[in-house]
PAZAPA-4460 file (N, C-alpha, C; in steps of 0.05 Angstrom, whole numbers, plus 32768, in hexadecimal, padded with zeros to 4 digits):
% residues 126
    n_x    n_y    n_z   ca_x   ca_y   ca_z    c_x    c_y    c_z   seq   type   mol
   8830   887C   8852   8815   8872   8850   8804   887F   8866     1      X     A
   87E8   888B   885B   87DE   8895   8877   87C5   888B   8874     2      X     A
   87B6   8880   8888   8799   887B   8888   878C   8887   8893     3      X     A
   8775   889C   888D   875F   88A9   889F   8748   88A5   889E     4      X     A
   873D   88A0   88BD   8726   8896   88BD   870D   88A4   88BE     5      X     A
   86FD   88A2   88C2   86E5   88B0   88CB   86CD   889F   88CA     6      X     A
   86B6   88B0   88D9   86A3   8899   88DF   869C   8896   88FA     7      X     A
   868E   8882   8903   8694   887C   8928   8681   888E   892F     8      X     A
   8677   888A   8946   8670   8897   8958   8653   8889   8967     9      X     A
   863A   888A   8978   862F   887E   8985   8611   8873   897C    10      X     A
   8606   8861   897A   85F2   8854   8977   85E6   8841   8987    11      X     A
   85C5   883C   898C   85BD   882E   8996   85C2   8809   898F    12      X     A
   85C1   87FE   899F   85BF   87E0   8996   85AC   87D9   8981    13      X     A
   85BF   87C8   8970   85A6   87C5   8959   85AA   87D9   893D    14      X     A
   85BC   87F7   8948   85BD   8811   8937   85D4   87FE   8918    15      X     A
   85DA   8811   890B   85F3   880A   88F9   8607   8821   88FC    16      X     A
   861B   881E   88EF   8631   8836   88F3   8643   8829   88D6    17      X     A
   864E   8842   88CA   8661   8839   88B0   867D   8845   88C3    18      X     A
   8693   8832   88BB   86A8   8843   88C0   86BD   8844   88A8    19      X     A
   86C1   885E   889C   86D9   885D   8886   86FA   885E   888F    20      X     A
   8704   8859   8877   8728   8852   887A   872F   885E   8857    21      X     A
   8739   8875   885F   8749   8882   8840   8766   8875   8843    22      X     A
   8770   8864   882C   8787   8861   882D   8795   8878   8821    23      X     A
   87AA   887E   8822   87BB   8886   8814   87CA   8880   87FE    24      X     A
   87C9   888A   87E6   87D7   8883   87CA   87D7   8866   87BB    25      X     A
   87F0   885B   87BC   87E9   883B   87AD   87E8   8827   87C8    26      X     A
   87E7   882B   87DE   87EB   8817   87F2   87C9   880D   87F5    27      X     A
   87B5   8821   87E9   8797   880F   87E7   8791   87FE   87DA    28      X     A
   87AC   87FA   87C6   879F   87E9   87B2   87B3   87D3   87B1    29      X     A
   87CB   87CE   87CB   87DF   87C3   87CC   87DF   87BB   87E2    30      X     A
   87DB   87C1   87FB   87D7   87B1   881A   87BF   87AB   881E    31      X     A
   87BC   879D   8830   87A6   8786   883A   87A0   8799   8855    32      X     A
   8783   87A5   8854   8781   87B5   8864   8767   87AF   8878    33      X     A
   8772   87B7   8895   8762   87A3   88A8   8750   87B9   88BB    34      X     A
   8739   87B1   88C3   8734   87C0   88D9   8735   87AA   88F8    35      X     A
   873B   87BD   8903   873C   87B7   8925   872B   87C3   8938    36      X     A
   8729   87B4   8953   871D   87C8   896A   871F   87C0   897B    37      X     A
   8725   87D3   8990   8733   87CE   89AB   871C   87D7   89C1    38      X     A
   871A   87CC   89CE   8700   87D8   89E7   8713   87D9   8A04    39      X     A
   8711   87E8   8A13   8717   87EB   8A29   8721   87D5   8A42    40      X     A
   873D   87D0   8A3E   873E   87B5   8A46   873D   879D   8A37    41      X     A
   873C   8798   8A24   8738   8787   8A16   8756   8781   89FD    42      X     A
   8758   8773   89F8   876C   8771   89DC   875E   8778   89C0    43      X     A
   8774   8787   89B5   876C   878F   8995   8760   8773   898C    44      X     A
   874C   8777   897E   873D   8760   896A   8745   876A   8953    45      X     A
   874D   8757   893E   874A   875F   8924   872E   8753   8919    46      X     A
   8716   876A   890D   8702   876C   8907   86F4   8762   88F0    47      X     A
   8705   8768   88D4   8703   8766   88B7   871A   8771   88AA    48      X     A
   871C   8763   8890   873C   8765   888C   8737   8763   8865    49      X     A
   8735   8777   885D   8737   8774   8841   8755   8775   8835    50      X     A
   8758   875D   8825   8770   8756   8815   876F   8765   87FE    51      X     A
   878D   876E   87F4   878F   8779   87D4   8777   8772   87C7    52      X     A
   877C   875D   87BB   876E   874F   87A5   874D   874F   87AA    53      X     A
   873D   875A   87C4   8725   8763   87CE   871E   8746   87E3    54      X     A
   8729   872A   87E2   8719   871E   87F1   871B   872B   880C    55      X     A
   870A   871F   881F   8703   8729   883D   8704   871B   884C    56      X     A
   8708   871F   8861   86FE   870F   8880   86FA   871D   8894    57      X     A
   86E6   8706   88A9   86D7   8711   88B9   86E0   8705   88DF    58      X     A
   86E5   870C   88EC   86E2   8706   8909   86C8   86EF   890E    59      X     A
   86C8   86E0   8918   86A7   86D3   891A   869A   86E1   8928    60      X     A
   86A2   86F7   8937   8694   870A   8946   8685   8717   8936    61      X     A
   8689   8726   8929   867D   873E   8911   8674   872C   88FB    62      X     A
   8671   8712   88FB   866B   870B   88E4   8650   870B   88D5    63      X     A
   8645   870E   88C1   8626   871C   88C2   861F   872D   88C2    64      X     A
   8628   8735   88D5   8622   875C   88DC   8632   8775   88CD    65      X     A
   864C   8765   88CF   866A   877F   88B9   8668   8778   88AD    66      X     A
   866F   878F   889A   8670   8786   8878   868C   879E   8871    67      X     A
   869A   8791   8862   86B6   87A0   885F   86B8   87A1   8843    68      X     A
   86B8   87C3   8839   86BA   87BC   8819   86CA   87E3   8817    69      X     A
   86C4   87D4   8801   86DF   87F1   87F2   86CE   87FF   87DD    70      X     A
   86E2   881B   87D8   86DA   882E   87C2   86E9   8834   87B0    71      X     A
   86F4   8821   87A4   870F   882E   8798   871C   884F   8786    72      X     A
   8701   8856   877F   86FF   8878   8778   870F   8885   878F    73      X     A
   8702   8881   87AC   8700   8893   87BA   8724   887F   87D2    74      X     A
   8727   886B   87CA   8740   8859   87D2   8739   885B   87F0    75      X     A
   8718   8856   87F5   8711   8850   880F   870E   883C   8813    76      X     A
   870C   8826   8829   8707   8812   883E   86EF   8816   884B    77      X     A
   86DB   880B   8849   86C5   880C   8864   86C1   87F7   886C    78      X     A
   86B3   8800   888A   86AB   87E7   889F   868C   87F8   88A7    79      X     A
   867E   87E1   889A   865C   87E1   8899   8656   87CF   88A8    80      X     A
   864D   87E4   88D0   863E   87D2   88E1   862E   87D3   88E2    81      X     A
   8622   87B7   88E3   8603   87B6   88EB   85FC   87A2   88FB    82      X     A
   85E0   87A8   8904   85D4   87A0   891D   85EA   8794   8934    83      X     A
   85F8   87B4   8936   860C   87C1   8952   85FB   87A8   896A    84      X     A
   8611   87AA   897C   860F   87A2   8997   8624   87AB   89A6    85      X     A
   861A   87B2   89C4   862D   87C5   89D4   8643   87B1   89D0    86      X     A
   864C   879B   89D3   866B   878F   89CC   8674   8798   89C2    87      X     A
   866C   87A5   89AA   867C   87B4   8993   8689   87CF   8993    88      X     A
   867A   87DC   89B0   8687   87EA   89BD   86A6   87ED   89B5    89      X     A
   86B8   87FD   89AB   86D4   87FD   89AD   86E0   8816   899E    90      X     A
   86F4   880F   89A0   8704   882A   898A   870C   8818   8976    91      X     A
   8702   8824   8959   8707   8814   8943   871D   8823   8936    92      X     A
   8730   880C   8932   874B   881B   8923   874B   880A   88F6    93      X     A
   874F   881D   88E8   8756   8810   88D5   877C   880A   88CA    94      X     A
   8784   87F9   88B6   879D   87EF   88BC   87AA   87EB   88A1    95      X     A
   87C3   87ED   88A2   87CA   87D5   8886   87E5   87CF   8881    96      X     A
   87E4   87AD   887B   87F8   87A2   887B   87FE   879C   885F    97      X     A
   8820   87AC   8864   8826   87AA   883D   882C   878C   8830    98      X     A
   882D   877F   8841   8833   8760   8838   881F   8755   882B    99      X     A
   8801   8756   8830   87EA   8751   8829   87E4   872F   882C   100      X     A
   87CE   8724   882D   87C5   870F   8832   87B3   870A   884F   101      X     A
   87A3   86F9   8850   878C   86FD   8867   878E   86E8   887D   102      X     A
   878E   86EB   8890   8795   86D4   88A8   8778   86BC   88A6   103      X     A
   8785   86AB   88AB   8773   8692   88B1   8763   8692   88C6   104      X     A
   876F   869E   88D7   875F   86A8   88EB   8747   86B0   88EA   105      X     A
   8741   86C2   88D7   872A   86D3   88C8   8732   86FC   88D2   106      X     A
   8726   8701   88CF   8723   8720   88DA   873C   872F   88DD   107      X     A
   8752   8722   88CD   8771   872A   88D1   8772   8729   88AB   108      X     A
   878A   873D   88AF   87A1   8737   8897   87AD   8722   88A4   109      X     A
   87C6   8719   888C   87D7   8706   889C   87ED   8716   88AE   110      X     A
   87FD   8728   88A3   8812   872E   88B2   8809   8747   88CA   111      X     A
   8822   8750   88C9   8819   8767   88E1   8810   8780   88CA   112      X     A
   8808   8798   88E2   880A   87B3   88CB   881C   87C1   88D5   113      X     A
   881D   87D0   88C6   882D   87E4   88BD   8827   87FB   88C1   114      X     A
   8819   8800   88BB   8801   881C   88C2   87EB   8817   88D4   115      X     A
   87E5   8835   88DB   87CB   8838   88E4   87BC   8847   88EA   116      X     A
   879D   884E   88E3   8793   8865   88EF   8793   8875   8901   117      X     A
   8785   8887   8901   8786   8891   8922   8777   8883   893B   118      X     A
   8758   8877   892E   8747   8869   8940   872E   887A   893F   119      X     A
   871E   886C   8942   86FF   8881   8945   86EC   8871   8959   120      X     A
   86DF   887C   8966   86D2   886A   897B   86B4   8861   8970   121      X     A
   86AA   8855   897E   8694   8846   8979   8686   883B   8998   122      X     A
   866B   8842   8995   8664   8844   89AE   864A   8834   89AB   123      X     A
   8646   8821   89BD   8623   881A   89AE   8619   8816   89CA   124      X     A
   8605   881F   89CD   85EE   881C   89E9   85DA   880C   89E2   125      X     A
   85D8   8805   89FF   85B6   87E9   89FA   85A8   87FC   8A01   126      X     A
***
């Protein structure tokens, strides 16, 4: 399974940024696939987390602002930010866990993953 990302890179506060996730083969349409982001010092957050079956979840952080949806032609994943804030600052990783199902938590799958992108950064200035 390989996921590649693309996308990322720097905006003012307030800006938007899309970030994509190509799954690889039948695992897009079979794991529960998550985005994350890690900021400098900080612990991985899980961000948004689309399940098989399409429901979603959200972090209460990003909530409002991300929007996590798919392409299934193209067996992409996106993460649609908007109205950025330097918090959001981080390296965004996309993920996927073949077990599938979405944490209660919110902004998680349930289990761990399995995979993962490479990471793409994201940079937002006030």
């Amino acid at each position: 399974v390989r996921l590649v990302q693309s996308g990322g890179g720097s905006v003012q506060a307030g800006g938007s940024l899309r970030l994509s996730c190509v799954v690889s083969g039948s695992a897009y349409s079979r794991y529960c696939v998550n985005w994350f982001r890690q900021a400098p010092g900080k612990e991985r957050e899980g961000v948004a987390a689309r399940d098989k079956d399409g429901t979603t979840t959200y972090a209460d952080s990003v909530k409002g602002r991300f929007t996590i949806s798919q392409d299934n032609a193209k067996n992409t994943v996106y993460l649609q930010m908007n109205s950025l804030k330097p918090e959001d600052s981080a390296t965004y990783y996309c993920a996927a866990d073949p077990l599938g199902g979405l944490s209660v938590s919110g902004g998680r799958c349930r289990y761990s993953m399995d995979y993962w992108g490479e990471g793409t950064l994201v940079t937002i200035s006030s």
